[in-house]
Backbone as XML, in Angstrom:
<?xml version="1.0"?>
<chain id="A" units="angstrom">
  <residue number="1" name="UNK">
    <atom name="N" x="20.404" y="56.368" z="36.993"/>
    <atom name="CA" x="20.964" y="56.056" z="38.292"/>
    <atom name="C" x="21.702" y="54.713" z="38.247"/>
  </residue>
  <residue number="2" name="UNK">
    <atom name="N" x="21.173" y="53.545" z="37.388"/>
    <atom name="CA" x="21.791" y="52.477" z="37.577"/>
    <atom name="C" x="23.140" y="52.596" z="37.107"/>
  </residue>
  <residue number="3" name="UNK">
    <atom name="N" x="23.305" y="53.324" z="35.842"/>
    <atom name="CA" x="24.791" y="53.680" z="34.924"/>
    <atom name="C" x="25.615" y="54.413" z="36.257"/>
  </residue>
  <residue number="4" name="UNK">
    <atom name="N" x="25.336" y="55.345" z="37.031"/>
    <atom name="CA" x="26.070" y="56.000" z="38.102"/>
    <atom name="C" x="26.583" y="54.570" z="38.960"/>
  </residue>
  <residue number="5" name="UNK">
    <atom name="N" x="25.421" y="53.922" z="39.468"/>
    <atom name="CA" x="25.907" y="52.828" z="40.378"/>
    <atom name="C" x="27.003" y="51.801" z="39.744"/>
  </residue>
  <residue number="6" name="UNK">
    <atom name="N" x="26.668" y="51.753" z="38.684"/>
    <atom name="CA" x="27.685" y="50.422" z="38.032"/>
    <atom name="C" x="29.094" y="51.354" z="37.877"/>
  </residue>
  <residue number="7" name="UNK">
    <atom name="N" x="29.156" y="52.626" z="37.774"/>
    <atom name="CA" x="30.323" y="53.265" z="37.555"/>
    <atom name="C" x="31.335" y="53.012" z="38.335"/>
  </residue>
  <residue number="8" name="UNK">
    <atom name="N" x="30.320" y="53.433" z="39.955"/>
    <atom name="CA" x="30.960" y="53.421" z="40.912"/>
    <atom name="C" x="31.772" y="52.360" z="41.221"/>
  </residue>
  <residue number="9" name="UNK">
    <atom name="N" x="30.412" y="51.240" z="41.219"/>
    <atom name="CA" x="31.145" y="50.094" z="41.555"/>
    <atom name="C" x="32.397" y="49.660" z="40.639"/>
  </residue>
  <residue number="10" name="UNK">
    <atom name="N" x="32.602" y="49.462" z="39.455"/>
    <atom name="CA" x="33.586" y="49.607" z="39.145"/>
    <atom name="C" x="34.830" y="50.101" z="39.315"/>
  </residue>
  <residue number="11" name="UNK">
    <atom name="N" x="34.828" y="51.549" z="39.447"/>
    <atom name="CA" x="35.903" y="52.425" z="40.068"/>
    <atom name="C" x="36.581" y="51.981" z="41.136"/>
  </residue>
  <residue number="12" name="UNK">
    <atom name="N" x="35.353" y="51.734" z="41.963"/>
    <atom name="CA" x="35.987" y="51.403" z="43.019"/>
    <atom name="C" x="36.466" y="49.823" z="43.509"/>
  </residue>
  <residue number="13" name="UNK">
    <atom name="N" x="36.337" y="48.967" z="42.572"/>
    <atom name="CA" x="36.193" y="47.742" z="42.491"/>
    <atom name="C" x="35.642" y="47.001" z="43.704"/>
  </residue>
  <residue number="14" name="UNK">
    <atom name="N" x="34.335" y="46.945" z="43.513"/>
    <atom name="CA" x="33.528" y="46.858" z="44.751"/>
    <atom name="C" x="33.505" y="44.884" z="44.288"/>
  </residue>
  <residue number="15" name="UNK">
    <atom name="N" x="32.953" y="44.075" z="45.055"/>
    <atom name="CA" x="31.791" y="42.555" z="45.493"/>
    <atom name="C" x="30.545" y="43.273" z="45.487"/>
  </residue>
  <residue number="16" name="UNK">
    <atom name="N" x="30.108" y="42.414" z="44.995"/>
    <atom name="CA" x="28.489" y="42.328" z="44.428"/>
    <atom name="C" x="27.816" y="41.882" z="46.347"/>
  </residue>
  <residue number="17" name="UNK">
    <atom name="N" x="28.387" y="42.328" z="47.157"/>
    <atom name="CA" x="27.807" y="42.223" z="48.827"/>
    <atom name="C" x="27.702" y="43.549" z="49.030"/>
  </residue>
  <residue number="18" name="UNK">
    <atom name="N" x="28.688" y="44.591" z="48.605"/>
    <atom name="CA" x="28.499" y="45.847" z="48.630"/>
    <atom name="C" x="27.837" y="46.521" z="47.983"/>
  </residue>
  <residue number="19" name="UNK">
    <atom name="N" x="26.851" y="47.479" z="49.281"/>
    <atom name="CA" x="26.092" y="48.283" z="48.571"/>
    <atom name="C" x="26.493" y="49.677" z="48.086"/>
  </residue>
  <residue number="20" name="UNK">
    <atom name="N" x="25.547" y="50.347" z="47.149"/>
    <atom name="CA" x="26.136" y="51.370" z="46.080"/>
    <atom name="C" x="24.719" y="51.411" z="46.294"/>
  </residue>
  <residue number="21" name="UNK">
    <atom name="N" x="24.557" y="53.588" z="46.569"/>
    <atom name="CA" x="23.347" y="53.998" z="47.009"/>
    <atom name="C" x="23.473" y="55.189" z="46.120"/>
  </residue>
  <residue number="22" name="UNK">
    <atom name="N" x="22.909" y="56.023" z="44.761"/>
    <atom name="CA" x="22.841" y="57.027" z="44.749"/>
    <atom name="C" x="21.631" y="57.864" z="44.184"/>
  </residue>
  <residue number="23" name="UNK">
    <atom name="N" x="21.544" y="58.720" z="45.677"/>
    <atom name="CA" x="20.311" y="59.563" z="45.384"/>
    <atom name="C" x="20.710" y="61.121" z="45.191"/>
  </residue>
  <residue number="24" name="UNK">
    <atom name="N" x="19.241" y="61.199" z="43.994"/>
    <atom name="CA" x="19.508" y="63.040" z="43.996"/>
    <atom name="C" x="18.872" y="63.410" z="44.656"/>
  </residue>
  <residue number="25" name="UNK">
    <atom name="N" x="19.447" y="64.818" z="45.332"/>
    <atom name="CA" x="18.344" y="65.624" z="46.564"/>
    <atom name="C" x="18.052" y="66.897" z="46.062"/>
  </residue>
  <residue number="26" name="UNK">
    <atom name="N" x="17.353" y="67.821" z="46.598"/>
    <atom name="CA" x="17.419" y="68.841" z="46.689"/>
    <atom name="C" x="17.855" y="69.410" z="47.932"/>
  </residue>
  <residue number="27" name="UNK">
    <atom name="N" x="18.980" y="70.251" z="47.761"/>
    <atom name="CA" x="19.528" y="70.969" z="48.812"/>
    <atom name="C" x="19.111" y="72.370" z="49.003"/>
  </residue>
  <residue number="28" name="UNK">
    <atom name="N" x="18.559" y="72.605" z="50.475"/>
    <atom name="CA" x="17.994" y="73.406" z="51.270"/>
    <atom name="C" x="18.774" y="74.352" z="52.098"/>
  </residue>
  <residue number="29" name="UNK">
    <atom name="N" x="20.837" y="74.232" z="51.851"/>
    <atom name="CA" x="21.208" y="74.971" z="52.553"/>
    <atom name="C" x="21.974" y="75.925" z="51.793"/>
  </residue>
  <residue number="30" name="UNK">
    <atom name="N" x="21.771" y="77.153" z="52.529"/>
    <atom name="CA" x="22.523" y="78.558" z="51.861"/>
    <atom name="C" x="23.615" y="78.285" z="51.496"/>
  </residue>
  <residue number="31" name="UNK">
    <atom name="N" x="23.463" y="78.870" z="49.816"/>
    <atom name="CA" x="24.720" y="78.813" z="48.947"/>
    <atom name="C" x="24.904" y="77.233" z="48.438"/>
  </residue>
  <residue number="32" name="UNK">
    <atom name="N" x="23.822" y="76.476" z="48.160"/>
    <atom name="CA" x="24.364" y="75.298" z="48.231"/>
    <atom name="C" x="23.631" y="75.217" z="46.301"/>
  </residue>
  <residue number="33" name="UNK">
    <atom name="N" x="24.094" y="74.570" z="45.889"/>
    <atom name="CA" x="23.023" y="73.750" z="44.687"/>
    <atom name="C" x="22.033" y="73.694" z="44.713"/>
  </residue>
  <residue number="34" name="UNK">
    <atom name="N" x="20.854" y="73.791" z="43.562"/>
    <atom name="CA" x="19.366" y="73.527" z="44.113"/>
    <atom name="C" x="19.450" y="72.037" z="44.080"/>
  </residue>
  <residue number="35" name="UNK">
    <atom name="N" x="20.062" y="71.247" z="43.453"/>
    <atom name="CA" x="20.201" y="69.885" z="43.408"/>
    <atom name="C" x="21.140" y="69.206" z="43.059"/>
  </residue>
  <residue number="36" name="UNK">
    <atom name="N" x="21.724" y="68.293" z="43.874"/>
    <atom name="CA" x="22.885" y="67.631" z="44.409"/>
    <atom name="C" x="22.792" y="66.005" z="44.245"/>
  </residue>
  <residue number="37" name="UNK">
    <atom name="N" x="23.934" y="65.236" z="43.685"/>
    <atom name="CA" x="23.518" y="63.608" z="43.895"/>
    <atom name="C" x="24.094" y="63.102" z="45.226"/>
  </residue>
  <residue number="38" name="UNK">
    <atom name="N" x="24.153" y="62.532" z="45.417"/>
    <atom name="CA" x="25.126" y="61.540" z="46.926"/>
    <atom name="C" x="25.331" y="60.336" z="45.971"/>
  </residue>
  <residue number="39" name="UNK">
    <atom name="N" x="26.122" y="60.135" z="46.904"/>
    <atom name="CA" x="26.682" y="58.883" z="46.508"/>
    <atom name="C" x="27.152" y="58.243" z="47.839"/>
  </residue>
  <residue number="40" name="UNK">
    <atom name="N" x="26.547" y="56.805" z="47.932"/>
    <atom name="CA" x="26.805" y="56.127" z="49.471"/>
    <atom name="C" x="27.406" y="54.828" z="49.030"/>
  </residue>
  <residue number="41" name="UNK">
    <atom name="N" x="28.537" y="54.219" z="49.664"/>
    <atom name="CA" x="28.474" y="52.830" z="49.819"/>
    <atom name="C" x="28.654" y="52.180" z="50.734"/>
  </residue>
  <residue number="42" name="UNK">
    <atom name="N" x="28.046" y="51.120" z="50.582"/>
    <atom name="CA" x="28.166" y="50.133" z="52.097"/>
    <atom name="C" x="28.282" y="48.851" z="52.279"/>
  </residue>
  <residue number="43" name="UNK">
    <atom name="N" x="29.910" y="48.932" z="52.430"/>
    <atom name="CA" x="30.370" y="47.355" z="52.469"/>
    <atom name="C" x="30.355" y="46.334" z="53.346"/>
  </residue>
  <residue number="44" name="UNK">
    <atom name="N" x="29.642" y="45.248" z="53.350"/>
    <atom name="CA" x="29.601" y="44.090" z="54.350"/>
    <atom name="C" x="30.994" y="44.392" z="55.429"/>
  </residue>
  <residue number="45" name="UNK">
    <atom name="N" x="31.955" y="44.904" z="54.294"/>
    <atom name="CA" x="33.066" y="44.108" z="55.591"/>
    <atom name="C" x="34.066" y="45.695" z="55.747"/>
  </residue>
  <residue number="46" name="UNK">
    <atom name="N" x="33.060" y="46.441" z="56.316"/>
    <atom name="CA" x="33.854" y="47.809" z="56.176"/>
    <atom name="C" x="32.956" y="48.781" z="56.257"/>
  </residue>
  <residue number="47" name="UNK">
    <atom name="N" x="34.103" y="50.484" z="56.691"/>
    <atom name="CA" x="33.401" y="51.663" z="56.788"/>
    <atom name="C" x="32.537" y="52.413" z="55.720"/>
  </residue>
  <residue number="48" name="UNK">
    <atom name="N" x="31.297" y="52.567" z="55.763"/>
    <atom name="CA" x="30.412" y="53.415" z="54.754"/>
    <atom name="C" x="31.605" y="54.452" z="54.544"/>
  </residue>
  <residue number="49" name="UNK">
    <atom name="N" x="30.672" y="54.690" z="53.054"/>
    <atom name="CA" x="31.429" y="55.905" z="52.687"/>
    <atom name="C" x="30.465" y="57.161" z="51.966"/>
  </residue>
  <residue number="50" name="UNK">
    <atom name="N" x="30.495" y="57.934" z="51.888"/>
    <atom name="CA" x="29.570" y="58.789" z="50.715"/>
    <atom name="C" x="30.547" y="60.159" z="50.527"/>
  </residue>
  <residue number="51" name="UNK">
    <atom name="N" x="29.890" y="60.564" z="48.958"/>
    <atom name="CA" x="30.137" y="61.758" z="48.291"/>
    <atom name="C" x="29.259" y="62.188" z="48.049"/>
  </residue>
  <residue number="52" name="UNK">
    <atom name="N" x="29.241" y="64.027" z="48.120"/>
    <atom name="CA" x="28.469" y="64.857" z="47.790"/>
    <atom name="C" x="29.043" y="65.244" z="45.694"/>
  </residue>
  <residue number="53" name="UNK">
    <atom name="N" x="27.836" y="64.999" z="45.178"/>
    <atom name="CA" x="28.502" y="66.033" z="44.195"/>
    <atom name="C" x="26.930" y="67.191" z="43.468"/>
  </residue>
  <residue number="54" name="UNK">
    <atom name="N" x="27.618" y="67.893" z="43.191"/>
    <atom name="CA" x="26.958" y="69.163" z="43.171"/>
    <atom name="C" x="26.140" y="69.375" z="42.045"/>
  </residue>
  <residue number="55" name="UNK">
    <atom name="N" x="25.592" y="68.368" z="41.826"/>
    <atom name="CA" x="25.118" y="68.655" z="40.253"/>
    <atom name="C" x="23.670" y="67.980" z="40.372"/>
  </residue>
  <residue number="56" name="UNK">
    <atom name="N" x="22.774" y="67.679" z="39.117"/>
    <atom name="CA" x="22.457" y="66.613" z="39.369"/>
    <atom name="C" x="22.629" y="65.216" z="38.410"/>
  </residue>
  <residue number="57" name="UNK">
    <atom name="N" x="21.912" y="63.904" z="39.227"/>
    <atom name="CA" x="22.411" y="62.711" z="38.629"/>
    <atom name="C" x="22.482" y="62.959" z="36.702"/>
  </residue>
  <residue number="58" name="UNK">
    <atom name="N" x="21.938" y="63.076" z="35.990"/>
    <atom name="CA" x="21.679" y="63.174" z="35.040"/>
    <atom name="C" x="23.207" y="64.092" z="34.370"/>
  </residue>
  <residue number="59" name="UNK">
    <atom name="N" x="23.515" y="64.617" z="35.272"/>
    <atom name="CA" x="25.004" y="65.521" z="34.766"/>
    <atom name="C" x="26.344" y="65.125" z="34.847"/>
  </residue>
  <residue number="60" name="UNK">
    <atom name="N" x="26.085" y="63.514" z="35.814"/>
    <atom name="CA" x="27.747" y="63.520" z="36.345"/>
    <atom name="C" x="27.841" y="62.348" z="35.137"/>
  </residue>
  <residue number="61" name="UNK">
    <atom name="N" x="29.366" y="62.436" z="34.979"/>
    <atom name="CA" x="29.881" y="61.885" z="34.004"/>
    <atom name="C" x="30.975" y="60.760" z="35.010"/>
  </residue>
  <residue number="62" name="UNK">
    <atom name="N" x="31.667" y="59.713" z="34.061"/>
    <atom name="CA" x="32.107" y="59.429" z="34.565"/>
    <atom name="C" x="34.019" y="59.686" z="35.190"/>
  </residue>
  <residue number="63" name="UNK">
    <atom name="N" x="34.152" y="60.777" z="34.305"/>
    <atom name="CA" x="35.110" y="61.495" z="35.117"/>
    <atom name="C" x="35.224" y="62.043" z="36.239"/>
  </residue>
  <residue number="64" name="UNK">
    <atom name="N" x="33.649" y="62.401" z="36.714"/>
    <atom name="CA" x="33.406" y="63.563" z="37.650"/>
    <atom name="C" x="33.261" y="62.398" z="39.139"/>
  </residue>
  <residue number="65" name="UNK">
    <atom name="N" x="32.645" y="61.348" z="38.325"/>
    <atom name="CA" x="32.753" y="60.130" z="39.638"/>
    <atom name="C" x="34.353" y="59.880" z="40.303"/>
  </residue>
  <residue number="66" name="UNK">
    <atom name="N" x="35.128" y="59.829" z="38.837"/>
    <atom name="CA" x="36.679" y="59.277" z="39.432"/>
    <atom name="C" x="36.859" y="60.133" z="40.226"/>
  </residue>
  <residue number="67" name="UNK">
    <atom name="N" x="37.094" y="61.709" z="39.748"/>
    <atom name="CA" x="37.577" y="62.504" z="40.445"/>
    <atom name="C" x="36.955" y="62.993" z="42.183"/>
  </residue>
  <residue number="68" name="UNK">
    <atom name="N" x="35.828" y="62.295" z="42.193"/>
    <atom name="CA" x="35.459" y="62.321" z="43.718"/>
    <atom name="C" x="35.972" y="61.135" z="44.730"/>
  </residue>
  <residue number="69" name="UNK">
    <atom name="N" x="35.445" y="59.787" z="43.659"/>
    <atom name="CA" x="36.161" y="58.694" z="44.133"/>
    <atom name="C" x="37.302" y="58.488" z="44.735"/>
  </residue>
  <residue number="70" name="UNK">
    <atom name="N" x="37.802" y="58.369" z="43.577"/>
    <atom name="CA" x="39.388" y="58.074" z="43.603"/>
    <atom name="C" x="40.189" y="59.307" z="44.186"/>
  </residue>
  <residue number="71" name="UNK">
    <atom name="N" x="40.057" y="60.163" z="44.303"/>
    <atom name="CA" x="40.522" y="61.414" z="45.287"/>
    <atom name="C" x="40.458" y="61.603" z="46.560"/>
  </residue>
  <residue number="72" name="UNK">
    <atom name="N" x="39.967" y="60.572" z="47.355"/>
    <atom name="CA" x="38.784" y="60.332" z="48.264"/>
    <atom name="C" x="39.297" y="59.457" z="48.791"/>
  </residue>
  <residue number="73" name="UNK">
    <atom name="N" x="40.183" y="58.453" z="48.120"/>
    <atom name="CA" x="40.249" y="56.866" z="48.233"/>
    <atom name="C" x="41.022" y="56.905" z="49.974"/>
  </residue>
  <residue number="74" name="UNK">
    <atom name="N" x="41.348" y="57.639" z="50.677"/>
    <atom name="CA" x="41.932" y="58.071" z="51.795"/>
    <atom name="C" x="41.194" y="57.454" z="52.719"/>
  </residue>
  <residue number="75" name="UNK">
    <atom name="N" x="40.096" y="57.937" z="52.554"/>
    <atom name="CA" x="38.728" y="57.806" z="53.308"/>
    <atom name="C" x="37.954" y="56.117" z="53.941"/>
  </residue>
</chain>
């Protein structure tokens, strides 16, 4: 989990004020993954953000971060 968080933060070129949250769940809704990571952040000076990705932590790479991230960056 920590390698996911430092990814993020990177990617996204976060301050060490912003938080970087990611938990794996198990998802309970039809058709969904049995287990899913999130990904949350939450910046002192700005709107939270989070991603769903469909896997679990142990699977995402760090391509799979950009491509949620940085695809996202809209948000």
């Amino acid at each position: 989990m920590r390698q996911l968080k430092d990814t993020v933060r990177q990617l996204l070129d976060l301050d060490d004020d912003s938080a970087v949250v990611v938990r794996q769940l198990t998802c309970t809704e039809p058709g969904c993954p049995p287990v899913e990571t999130v990904v949350a952040v939450l910046p002192m000076d700005g709107d939270a953000r989070r991603w769903t990705l469909h896997r679990p932590a142990d699977q995402i790479t760090e391509d799979d971060l950009r491509a949620a991230l940085i695809t996202d960056q809209s948000h």
